[in-house]
N, C-alpha and C positions, 0 to 999 in steps of 0.2 A: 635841196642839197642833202645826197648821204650824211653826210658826216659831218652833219651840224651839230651833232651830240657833243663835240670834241668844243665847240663854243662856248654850249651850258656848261660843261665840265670847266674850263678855266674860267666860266664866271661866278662857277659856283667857288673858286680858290680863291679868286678875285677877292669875293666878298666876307671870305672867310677872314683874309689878309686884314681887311679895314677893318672887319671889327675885332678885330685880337691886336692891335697896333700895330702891325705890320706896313706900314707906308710904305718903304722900299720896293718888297714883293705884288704891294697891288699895284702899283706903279708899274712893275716889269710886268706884271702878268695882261695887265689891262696893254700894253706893247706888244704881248704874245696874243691876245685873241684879235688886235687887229691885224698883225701878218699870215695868222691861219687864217683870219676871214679874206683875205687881199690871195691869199695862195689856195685855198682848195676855190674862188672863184676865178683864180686865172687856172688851176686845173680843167674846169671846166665840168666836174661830178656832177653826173646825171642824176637827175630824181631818184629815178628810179637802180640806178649804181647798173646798168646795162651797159651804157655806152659814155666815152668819154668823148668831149670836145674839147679841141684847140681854140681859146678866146685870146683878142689879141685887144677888144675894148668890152667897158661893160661899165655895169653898175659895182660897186661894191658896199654892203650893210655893213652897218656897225651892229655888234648885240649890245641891247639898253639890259643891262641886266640890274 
């Protein structure tokens, strides 16, 4: 996936959130990296960012960050 950076980046907020007491924020944010993960893989972004596909089923990852 291109643009999986965009995952470590909200988990790196993520964990910023929890450890500065931010409960609310990791909370929303941990809701934001599973809809960009559910949305750039129903994109369908190639590897290689060449070519896109149309996915209509599939897996979807969670990041364990």
């Amino acid at each position: 996936m291109q643009n999986e950076w965009i995952i470590e980046v909200l988990g790196d907020l993520r964990a910023f959130a929890a450890t500065n007491d931010l409960p609310g924020l990791a909370s929303e944010l941990e809701d934001t990296i599973v809809a960009a993960t559910v949305e750039l893989a129903q994109d369908g972004w190639a590897e290689d960012g060449a070519e896109r596909h149309e996915r209509t089923t599939g897996t979807v990852l969670r990041a364990v960050v």
